[in-house]
Every structure is written in structure tokens, then in C-alpha cells.
C-alpha positions as CSV (number, residue, x, y, z in Angstrom):
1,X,-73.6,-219.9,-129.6
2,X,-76.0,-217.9,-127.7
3,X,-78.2,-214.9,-129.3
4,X,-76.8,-212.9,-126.3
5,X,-73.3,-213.2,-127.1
6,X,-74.4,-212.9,-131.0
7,X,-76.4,-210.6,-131.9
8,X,-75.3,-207.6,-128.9
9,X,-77.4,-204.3,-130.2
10,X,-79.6,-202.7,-132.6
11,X,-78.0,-199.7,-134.8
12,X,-80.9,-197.3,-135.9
13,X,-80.2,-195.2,-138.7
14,X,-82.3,-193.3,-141.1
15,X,-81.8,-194.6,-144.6
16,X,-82.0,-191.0,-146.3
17,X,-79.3,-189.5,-143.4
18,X,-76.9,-192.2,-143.7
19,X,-75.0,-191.8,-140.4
20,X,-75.8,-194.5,-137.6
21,X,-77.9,-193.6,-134.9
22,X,-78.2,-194.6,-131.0
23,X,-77.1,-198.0,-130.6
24,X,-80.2,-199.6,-128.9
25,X,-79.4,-203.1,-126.9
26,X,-81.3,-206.2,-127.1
27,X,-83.2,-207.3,-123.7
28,X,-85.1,-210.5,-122.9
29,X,-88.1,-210.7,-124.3
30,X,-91.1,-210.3,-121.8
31,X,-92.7,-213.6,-120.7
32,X,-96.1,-214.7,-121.2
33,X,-98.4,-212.4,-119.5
34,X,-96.2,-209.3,-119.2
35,X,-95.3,-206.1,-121.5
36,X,-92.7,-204.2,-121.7
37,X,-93.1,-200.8,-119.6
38,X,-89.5,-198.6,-120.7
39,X,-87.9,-200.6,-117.9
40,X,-88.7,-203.7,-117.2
41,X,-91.4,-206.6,-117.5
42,X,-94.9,-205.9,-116.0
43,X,-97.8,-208.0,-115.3
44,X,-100.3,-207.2,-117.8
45,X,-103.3,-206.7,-115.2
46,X,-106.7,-207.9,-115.2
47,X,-107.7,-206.9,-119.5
48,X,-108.0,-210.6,-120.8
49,X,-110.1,-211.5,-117.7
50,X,-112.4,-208.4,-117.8
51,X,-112.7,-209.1,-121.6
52,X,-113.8,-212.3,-121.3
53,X,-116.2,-211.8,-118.6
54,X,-118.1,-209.3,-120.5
55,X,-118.0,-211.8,-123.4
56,X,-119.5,-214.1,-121.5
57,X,-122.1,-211.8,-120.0
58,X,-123.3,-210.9,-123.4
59,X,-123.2,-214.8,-124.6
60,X,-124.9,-216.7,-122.0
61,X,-127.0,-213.9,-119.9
62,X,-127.1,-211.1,-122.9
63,X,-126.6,-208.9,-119.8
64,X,-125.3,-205.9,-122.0
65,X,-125.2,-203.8,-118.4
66,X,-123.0,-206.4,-117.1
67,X,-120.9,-206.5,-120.1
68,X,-120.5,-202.8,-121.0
69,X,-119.4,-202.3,-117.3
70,X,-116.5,-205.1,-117.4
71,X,-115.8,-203.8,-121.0
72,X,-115.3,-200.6,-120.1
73,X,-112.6,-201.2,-117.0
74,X,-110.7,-203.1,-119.2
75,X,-110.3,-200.3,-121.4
76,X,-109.7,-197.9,-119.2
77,X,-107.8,-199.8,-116.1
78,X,-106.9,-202.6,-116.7
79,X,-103.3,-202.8,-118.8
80,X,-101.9,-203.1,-121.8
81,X,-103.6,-205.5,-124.0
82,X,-102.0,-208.1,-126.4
83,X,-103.0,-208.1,-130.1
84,X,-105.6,-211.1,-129.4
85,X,-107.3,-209.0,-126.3
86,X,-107.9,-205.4,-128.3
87,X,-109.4,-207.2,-131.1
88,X,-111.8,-209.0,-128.7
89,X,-112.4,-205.8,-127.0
90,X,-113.2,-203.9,-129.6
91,X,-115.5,-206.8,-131.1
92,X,-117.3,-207.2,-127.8
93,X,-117.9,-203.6,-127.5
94,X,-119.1,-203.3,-130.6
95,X,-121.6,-206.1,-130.2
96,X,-123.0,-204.3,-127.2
97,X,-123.8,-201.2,-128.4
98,X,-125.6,-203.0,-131.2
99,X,-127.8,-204.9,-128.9
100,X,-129.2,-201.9,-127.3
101,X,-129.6,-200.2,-131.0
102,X,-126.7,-197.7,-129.8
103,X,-125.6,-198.2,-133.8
104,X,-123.5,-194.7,-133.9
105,X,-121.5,-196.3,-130.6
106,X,-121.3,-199.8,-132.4
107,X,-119.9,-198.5,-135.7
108,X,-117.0,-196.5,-134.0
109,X,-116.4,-199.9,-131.9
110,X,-116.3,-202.0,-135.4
111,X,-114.2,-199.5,-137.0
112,X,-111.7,-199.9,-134.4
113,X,-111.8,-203.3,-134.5
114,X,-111.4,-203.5,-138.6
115,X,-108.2,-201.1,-138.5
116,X,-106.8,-203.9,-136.0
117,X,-107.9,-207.0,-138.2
118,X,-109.1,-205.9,-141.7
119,X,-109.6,-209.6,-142.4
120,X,-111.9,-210.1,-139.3
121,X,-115.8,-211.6,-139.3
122,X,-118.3,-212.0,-137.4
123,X,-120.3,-215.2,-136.3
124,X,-123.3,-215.6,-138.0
125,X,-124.9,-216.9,-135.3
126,X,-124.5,-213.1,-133.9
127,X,-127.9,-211.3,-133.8
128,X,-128.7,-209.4,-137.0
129,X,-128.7,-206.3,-134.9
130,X,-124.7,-206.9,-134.6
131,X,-123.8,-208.5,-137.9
132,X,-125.8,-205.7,-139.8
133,X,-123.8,-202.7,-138.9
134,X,-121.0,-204.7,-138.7
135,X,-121.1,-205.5,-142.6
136,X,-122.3,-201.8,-143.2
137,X,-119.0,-200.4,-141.8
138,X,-117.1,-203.1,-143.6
139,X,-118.8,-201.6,-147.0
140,X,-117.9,-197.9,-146.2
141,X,-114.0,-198.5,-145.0
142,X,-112.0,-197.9,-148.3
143,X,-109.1,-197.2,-146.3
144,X,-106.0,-198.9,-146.0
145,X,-105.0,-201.3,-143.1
146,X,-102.4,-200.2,-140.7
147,X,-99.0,-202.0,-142.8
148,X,-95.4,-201.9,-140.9
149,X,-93.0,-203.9,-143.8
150,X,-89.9,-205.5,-142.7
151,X,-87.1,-205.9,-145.7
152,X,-83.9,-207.0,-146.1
153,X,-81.1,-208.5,-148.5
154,X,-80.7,-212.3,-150.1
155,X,-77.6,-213.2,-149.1
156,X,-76.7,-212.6,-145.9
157,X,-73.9,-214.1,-144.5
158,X,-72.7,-215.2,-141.1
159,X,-70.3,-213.2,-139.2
160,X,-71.3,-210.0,-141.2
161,X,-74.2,-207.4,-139.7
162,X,-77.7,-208.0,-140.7
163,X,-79.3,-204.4,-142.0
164,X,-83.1,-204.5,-142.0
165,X,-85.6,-201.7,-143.5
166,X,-88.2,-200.9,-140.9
167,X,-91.4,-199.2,-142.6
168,X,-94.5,-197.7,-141.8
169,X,-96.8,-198.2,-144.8
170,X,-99.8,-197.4,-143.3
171,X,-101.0,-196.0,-140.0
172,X,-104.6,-194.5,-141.0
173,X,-105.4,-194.0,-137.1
174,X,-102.4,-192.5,-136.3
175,X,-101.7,-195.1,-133.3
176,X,-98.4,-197.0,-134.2
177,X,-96.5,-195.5,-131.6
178,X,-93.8,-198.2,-131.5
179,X,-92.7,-201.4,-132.0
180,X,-90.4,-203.8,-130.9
181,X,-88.5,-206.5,-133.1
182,X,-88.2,-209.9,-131.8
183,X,-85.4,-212.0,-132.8
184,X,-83.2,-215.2,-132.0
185,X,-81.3,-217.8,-134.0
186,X,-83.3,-220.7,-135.1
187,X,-82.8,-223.4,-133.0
188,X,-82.7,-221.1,-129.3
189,X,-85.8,-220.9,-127.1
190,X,-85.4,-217.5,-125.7
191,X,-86.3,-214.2,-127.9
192,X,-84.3,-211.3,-127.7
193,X,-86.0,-207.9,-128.1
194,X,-85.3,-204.2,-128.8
195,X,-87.7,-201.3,-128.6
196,X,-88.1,-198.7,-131.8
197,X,-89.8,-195.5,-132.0
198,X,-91.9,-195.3,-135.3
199,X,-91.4,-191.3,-135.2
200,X,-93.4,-188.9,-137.9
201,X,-89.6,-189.3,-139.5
202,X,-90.5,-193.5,-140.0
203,X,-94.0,-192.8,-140.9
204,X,-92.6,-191.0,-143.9
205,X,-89.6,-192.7,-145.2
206,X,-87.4,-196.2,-144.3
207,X,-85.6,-196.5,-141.2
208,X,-82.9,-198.8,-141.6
209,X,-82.3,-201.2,-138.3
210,X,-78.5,-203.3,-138.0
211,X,-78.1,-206.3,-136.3
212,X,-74.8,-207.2,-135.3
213,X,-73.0,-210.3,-136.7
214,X,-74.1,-213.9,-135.4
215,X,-71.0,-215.4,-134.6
216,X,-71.3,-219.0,-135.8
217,X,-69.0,-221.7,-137.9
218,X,-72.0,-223.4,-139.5
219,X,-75.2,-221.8,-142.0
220,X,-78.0,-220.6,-139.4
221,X,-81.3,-219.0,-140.0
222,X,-82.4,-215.5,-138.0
223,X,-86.1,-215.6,-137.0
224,X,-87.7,-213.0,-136.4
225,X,-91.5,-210.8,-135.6
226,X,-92.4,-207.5,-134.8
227,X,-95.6,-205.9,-132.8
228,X,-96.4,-202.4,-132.8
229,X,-98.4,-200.3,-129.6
230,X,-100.2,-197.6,-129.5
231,X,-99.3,-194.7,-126.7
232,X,-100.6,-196.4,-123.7
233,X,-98.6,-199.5,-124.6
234,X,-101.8,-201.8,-126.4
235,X,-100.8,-204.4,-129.4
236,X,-102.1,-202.7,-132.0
237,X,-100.1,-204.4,-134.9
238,X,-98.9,-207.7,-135.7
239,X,-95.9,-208.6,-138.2
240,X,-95.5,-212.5,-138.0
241,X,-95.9,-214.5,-134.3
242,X,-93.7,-216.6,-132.2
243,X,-95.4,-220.0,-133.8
244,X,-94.7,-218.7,-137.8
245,X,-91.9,-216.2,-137.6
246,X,-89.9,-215.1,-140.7
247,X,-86.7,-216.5,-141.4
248,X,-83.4,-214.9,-142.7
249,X,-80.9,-217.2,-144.4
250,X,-77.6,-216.9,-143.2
251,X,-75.2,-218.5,-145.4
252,X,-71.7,-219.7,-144.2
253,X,-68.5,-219.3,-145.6
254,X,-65.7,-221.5,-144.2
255,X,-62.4,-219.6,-144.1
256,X,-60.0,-221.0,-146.9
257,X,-57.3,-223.6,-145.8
258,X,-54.2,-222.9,-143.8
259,X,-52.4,-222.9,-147.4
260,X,-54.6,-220.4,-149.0
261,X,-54.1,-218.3,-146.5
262,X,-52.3,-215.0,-147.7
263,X,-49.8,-214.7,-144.8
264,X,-48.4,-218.6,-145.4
265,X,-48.1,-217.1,-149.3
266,X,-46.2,-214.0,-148.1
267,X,-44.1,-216.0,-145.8
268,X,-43.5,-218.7,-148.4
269,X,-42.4,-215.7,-151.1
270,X,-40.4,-214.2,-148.5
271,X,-38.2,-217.2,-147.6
272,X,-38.0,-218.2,-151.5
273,X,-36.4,-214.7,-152.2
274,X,-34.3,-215.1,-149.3
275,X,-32.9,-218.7,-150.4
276,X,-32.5,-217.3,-153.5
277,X,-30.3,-214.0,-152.7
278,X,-28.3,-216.4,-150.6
279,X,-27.6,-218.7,-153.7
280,X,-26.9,-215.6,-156.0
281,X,-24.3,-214.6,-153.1
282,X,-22.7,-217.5,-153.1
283,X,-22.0,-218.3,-156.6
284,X,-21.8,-214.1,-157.6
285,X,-20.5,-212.3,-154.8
286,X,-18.7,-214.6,-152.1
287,X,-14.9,-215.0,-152.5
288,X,-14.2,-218.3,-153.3
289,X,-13.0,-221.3,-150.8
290,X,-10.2,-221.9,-153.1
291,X,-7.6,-220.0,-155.5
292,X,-6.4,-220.9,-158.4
293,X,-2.7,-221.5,-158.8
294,X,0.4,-224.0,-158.6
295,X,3.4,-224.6,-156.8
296,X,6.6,-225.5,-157.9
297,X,9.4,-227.4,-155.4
298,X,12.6,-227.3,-156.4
């Protein structure tokens, strides 16, 4: 069975509403090296490569000119980034504003970079100028990370619809835009995807998101990840990966044998009651094959 013939749309409903909304259908998933523009799959542009060469002007040459400048068109022109690209961006931006004791520039960079990977660290081999405000604006941020959570029920079955509760638990920038959920059935290389808003509605209550059925005689196991974008289309939010994606259980019930069956019981009652008004015909109702009586010759 393939995902495509499977699992055919998402249902988006707000859990507090109760009615279904728009029915939103599963694409292919973008390749490597392309996003998702509203319409079709895009080329990312030249971010990762303009990234990395001002990470390596700062590294080899600590050309901070030369680095700001590449820096700088990739934020501004050069596509949407993946999760991995904005949190070197910001890191690398951060860094070269240090260097040239810019710390106001370099704090905003870090604080970017922290609401994109809370966990994040820097090398220690990193000039003191960097590492220093760096660890200062780790100290200040008491703020929570930006959180999407993903729910759903034990016991799902096979052949029944999947609901899932899409949440925003935390957005302290403001930039989770949207996200899309990427799913298949354990076992299939290709992802299917399907794009959600995360309105002011989502921010502020459970959105619940229904997959259709998977149509399969055997247990399977739904996997599944989510990123989330900002407005101009940037990874700004990761929920699981490709590599380690959650898993939903599907259990599998066979249907009961051919004798279980209620139609082979109705049938089975309807010919015994039929038999049996025959019998109680014959032996109560029919006129009999024979009559009594004799006959005399003379």
C-alpha cells in the first residue's frame, strides 16, 4: 500500500469549534535542496553557500568585511533557509559583530540564534570577545523557547482516521508563521506533506489535524515530523527529523471469520425459521396424504 492511496488529505478543525474545516491534501514532500513556495518546489538559492563562505572568511582570514558582506546577502537575497542554515547564520553574524566590539549588534544576533536552538554553544576555541557576550545573553534570556507540541491517542487502529492535536506552546518572537507535517508509513521512502497555518486562533488554543485511514491488512507504524517558517518561508522550528521521526502505533484488527460474520448468522436464523414453519405446516396445517376409513365388498 502506498501513502498516496492511504493517507489522501488533512482535515483541520479547531478543537473548541468542533466542525471540520478545509480539507487540505497531502503533496510530495520537497526534495533535498528545495522549499515549498504555496505552489510548487523551489531551489533554495545560494543561503548555505553564502553562509558558509562568510564562515570561512571569519575562520581562516578573520576577514569580518568579507564575512559581514556574504552574511548579509544571504539574509537578505538569498532564499529560504533550512533549520541548520538560520542557526549558522545567526551564529556567524553574531560572531562578527563581536569581533569588531559591535556587542549591541552581536547580542541581537545571539538572541536570534538562542530562540532558534535554546540548547546551542559556542566553541571554546571562539575568541573571548564572542563567547563573552554570547554567555551574557544566555544569562539574561528567561524566556521560553519557541515549543509547537504534536499529541495524539494510544490506540490507534488501522483503517480508522488518525486525529492529531497541533499546538503552539510557545512563539516568544512571534515568527511561527506555519508549518508543515511530514508523514509516511514506516517502511516507504517518500514523505508526504501538508501545509498548516499556525493562525493567532492556534497560537491560543489546540488545533486538531485528521489523517485519513491507512488502508492496510497488517499492524503498521505512522512516522512522522513537523518544521515551522517564519513569513519569508525560513526554518525556524524543528519537531523531530527525517533520521529520528516519531512513530504512531497502528494496531490491526483482522475482521472476524466468515462464520462470525453477522450476515451468515442472519441468514442461518432465517433459513432455520423457514425449515421450521415448513415442518409446523406439514404436521399442523397440511391436509393429510391419506384418510381414514374402510371399505366393505359385498
Amino acid at each position: 500500500m502506498h501513502l498516496g492511496r492511504g493517507l489522501v488529505a488533512l482535515a483541520l478543525a479547531a478543537c473548541h469549534g468542533g466542525a471540520a474545516g478545509a480539507t487540505l491534501p497531502l503533496r510530495d514532500a520537497c526534495g533535498a535542496g528545495q522549499h515549498w513556495d504555496g505552489r510548487a518546489c523551489r531551489p533554495r538559492g545560494e543561503a548555505a553557500a553564502l553562509i558558509a563562505r562568510g564562515k570561512e572568511a571569519l575562520s581562516r582570514d578573520a576577514d569580518v568585511e568579507a564575512a559581514k558582506a556574504a552574511l548579509d546577502a544571504a539574509e537578505q537575497g538569498g532564499g529560504p533557509r533550512d533549520h541548520e542554515s538560520n542557526i549558522l547564520l545567526w551564529q556567524q553574524r553574531g560572531i562578527a559583530a563581536a569581533y569588531v566590539d559591535d556587542d549591541a549588534a552581536a547580542a541581537a544576533a545571539f538572541d536570534m540564534l538562542l530562540a532558534l536552538d535554546p540548547s546551542h554553544i559556542l566553541s571554546y576555541r571562539l575568541s573571548t570577545k564572542a563567547t563573552f557576550v554570547f554567555e551574557d545573553v544566555r544569562r539574561r534570556l528567561e524566556r521560553k523557547a519557541p515549543s509547537v507540541d504534536v499529541r495524539w491517542r494510544l490506540g490507534q487502529k488501522v483503517g480508522e482516521p488518525i486525529p492529531l492535536d497541533l499546538e503552539v506552546v510557545a512563539d516568544p518572537k512571534r515568527f511561527l508563521q506555519r508549518a508543515t507535517l511530514f508523514v509516511r508509513v514506516r517502511g516507504e521512502e517518500r514523505w508526504r506533506a501538508a501545509d498548516v497555518a499556525l493562525s493567532a486562533a492556534a497560537r491560543d488554543r489546540q488545533a486538531r489535524v485528521e489523517l485519513p485511514a491507512v488502508q492496510l491488512q497488517r499492524p503498521a507504524s505512522l512516522e512522522l515530523y513537523l518544521r515551522a517558517y517564519d513569513e519569508r518561508g525560513n526554518e525556524v522550528l524543528a519537531w523531530a527529523d527525517p533520521k529520528q521521526p516519531r512513530e504512531i502505533p497502528l494496531r490491526y484488527d483482522p475482521p472476524p471469520p466468515w462464520y462470525r460474520k453477522p450476515w451468515v448468522w442472519i441468514t442461518g436464523g432465517s433459513v432455520v425459521v423457514v425449515a421450521t414453519a415448513a415442518i409446523v405446516y406439514a404436521l399442523a396445517v397440511a391436509p393429510p396424504d391419506r384418510v381414514p376409513g374402510s371399505v366393505t365388498v359385498k
